[in-house]
C-alpha positions in Angstrom: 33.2 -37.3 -24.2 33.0 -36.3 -20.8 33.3 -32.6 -19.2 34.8 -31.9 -15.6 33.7 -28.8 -14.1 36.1 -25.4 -14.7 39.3 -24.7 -12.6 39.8 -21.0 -12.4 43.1 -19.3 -12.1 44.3 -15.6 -11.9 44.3 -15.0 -15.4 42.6 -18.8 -16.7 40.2 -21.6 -16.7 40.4 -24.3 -17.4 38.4 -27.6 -18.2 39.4 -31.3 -18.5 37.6 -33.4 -21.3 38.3 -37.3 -21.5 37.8 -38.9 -25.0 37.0 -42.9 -24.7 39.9 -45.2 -26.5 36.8 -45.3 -30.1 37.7 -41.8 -30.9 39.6 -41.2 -33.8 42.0 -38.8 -34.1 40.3 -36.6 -36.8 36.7 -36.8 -34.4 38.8 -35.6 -31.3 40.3 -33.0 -33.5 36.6 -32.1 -34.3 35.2 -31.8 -31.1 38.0 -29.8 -29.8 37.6 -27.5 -32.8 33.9 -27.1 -32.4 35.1 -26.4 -28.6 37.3 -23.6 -29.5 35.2 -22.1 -31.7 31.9 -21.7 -29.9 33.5 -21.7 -26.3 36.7 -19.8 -26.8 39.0 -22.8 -25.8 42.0 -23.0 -26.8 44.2 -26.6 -25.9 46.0 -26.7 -23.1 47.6 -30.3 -22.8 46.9 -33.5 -24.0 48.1 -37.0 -22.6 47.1 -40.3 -24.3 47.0 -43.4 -22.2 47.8 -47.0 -23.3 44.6 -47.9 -23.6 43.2 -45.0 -26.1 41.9 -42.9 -23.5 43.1 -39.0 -23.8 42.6 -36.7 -21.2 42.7 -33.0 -22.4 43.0 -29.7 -20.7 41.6 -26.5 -22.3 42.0 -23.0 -21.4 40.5 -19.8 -21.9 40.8 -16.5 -20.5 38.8 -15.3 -17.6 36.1 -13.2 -18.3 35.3 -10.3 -16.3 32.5 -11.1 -13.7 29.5 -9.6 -14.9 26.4 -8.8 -13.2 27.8 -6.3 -11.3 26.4 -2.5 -11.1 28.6 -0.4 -13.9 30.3 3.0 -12.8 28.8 5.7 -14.3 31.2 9.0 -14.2 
């Protein structure tokens, strides 16, 4: 399986995963379950290719930047 690096939007990012033509279709359903769990991904699209290849887009919701100095009031 192979990660791309995040795209960020206004309110999402996103990641692209590509599973080689060997996965099955219960594995992929596995890893994008362990995805979602741990990483709060949820799927976005996926397109399977001729030869067994899928390509799939996850999102999540932007988290607010931390590491910045808090407000106190």
């Amino acid at each position: 399986m192979k990660h791309q690096e995040a795209v960020v939007d206004e309110d999402w990012e996103y990641r692209r995963l590509q599973l080689p033509p060997g996965v099955s279709r219960r594995a992929a359903a596995t890893q994008l379950s362990i995805n979602a769990e741990y990483g709060g991904w949820e799927l976005s699209t996926v397109r399977l290719y001729s030869d067994g290849t899928r390509r799939v887009w996850l999102r999540r919701k932007r988290q607010p930047a931390t590491g910045l100095p808090e407000v106190l009031v």
